[in-house]
FIKOLTI-759683 format. One record per residue: x, y, z of N, C-alpha, C, O in turn. Coordinates in pm, 1 decimal, m for minus. Last residue first. Layout:
REM residues N
{node {X; Y; Z}; {X; Y; Z}; {X; Y; Z}; {X; Y; Z}};
...
This chain:
REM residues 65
{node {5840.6; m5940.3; 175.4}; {5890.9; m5833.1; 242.6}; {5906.2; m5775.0; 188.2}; {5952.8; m5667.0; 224.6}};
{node {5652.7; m6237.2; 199.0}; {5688.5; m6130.4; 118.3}; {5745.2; m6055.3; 189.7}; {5716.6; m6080.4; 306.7}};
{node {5557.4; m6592.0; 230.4}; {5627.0; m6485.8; 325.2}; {5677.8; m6382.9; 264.9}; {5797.2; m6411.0; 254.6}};
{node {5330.8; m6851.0; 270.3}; {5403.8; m6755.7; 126.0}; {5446.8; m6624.7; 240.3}; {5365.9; m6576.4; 319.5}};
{node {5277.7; m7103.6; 455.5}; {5309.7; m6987.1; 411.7}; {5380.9; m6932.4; 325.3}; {5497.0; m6968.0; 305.0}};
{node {5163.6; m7421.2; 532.8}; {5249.7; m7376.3; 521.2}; {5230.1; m7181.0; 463.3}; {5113.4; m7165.4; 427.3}};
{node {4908.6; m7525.1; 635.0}; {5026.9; m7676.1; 699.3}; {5179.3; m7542.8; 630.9}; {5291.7; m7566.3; 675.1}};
{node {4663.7; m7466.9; 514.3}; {4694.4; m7436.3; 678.0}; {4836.4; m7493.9; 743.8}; {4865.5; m7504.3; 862.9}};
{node {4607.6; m7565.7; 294.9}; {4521.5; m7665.1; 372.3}; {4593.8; m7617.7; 508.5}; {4595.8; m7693.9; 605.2}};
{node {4600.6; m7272.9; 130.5}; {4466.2; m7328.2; 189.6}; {4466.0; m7489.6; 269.5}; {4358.8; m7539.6; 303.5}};
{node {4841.3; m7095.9; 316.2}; {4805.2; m7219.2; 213.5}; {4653.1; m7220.9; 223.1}; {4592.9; m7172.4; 318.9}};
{node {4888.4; m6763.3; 421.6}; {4875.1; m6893.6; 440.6}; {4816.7; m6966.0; 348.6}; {4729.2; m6907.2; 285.0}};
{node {5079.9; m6528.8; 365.7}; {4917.3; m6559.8; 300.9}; {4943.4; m6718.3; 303.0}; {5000.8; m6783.8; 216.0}};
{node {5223.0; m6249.8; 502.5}; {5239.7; m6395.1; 507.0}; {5061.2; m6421.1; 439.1}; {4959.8; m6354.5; 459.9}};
{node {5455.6; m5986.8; 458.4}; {5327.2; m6048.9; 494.2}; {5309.0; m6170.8; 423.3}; {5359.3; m6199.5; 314.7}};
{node {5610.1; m5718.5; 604.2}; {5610.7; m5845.4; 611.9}; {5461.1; m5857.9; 548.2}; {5369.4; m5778.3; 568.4}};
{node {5737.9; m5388.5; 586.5}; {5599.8; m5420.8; 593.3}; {5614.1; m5584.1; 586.1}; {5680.5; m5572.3; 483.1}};
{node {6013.8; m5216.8; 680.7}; {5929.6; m5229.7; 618.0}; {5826.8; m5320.1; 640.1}; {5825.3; m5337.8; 761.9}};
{node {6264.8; m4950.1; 759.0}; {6164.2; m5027.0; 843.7}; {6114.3; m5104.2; 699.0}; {6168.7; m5060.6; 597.6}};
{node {6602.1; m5031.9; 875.6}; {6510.9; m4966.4; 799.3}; {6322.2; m5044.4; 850.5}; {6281.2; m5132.4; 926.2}};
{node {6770.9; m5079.0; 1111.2}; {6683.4; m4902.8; 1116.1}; {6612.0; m4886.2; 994.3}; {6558.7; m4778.0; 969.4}};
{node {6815.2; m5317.2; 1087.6}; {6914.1; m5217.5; 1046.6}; {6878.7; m5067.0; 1025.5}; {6928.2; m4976.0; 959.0}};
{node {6442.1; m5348.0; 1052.5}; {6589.4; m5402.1; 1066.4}; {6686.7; m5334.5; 1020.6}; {6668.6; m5280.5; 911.4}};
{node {6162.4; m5371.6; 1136.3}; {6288.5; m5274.5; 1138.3}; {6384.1; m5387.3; 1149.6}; {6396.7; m5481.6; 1227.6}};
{node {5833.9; m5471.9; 1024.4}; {5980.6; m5520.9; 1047.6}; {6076.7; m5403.4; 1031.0}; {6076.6; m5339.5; 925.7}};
{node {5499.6; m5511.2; 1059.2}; {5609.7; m5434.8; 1012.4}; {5726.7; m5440.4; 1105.1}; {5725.3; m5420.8; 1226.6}};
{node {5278.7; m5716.7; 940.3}; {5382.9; m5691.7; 1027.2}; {5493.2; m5608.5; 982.9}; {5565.8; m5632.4; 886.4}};
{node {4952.4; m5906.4; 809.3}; {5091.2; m5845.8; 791.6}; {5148.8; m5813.5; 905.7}; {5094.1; m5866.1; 1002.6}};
{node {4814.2; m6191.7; 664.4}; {4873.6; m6133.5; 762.4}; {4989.9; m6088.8; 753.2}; {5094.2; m6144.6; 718.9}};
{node {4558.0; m6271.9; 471.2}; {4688.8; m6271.8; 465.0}; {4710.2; m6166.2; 605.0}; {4629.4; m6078.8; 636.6}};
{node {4292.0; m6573.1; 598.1}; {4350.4; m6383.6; 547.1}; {4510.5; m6413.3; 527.6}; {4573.9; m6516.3; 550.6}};
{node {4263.2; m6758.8; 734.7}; {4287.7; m6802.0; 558.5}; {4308.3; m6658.1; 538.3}; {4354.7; m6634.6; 426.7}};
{node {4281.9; m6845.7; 995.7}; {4402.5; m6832.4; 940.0}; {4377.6; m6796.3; 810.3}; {4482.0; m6797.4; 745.1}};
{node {4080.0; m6988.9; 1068.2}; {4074.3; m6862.5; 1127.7}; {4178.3; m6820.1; 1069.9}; {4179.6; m6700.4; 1098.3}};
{node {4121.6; m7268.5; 946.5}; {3996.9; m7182.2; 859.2}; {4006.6; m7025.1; 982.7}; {3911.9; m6949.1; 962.8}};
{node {4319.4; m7326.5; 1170.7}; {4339.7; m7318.4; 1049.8}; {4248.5; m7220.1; 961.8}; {4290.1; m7114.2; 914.8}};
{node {4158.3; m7353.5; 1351.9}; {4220.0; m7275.5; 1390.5}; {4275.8; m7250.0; 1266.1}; {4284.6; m7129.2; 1244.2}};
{node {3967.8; m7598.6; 1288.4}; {3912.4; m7418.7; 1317.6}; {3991.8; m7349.2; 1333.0}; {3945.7; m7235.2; 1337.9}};
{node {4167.5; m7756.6; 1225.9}; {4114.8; m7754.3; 1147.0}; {4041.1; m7618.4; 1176.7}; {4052.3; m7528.3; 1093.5}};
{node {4207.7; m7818.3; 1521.4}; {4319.2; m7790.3; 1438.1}; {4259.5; m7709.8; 1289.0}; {4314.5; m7605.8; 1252.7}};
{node {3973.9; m7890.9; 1627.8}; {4049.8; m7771.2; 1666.8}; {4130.8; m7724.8; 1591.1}; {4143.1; m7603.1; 1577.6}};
{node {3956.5; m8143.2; 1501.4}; {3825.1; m8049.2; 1473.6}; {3919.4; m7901.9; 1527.9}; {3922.9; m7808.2; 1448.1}};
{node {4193.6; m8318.0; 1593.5}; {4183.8; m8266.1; 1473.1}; {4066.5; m8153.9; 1424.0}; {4083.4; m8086.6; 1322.3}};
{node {4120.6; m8314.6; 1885.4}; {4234.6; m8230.4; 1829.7}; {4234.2; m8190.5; 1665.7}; {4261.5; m8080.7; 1617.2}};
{node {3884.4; m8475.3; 1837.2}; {3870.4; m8345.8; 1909.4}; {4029.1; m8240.9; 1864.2}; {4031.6; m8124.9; 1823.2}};
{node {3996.3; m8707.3; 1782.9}; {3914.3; m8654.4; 1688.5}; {3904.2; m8462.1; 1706.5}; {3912.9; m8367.8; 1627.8}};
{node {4155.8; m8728.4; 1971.2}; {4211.8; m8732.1; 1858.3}; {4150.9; m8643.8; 1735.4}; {4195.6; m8567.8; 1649.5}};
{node {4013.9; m8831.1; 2158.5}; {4066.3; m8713.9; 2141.8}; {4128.0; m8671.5; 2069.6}; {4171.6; m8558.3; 2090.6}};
{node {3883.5; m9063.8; 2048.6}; {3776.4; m8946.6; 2078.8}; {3893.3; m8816.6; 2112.4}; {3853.5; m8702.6; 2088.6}};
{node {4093.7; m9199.9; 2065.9}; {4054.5; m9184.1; 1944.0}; {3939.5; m9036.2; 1924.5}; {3922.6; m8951.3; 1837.0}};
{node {4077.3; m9274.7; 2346.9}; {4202.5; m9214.0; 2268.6}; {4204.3; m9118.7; 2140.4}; {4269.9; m9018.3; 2112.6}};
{node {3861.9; m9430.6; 2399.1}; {3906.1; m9265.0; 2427.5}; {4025.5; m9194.2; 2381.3}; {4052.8; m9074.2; 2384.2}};
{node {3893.4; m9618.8; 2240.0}; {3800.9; m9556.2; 2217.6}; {3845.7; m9405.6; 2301.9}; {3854.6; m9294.2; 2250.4}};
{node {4141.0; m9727.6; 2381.9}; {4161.8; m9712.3; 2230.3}; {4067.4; m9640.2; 2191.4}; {4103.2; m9567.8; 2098.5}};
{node {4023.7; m9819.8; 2653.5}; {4109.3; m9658.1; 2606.8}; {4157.2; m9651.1; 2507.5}; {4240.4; m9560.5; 2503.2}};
{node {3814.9; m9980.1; 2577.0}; {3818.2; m9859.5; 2610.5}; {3891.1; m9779.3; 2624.4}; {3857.4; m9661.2; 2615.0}};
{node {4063.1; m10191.6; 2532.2}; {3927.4; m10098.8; 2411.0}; {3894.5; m10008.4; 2464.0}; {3939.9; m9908.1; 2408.9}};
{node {4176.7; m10242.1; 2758.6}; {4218.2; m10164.7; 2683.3}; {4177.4; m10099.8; 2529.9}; {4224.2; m10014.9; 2454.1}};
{node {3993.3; m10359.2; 2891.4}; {4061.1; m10219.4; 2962.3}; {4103.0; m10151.9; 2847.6}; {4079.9; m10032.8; 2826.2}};
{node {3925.6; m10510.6; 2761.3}; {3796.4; m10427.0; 2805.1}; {3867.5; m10311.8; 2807.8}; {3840.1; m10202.3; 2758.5}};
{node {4167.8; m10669.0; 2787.5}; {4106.7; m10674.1; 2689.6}; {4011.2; m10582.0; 2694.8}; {4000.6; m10550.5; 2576.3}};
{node {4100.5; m10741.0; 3104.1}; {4265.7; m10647.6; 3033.2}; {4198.6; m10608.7; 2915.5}; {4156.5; m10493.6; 2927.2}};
{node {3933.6; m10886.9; 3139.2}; {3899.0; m10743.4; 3211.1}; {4009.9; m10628.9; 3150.8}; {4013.2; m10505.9; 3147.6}};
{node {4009.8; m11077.7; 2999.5}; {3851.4; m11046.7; 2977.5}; {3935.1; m10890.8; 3004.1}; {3980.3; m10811.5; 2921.5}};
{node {4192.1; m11179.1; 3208.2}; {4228.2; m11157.5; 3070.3}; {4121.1; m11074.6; 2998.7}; {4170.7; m10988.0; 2926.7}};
């Protein structure tokens, strides 16, 4: 019972350690995101310019054309 109980704190502790690790990634990949980003779009042979200016907390986008 001991050894179940052990077993399974320790993988509540590693669990958590990756967790942490996903959220630190998430969060750099986000702060690499804070420019606005453009793209140019043909459609129906016309052409024009897209561009997206991400939120500051990274979770959504303003999209212009």
């Amino acid at each position: 019972m001991v050894i179940g109980a052990l077993g399974l704190s320790v993988f509540a502790v590693h669990l958590q350690a990756s967790n942490d690790a996903r959220d630190r990634r998430k969060a750099a990949r986000a702060a690499a995101y804070k420019d606005v980003s453009a793209i140019v779009l043909t459609i129906d042979r016309v052409r024009r310019q897209a561009m997206a200016k991400r939120s500051k907390d990274g979770r959504s986008a303003e999209v212009s054309v």
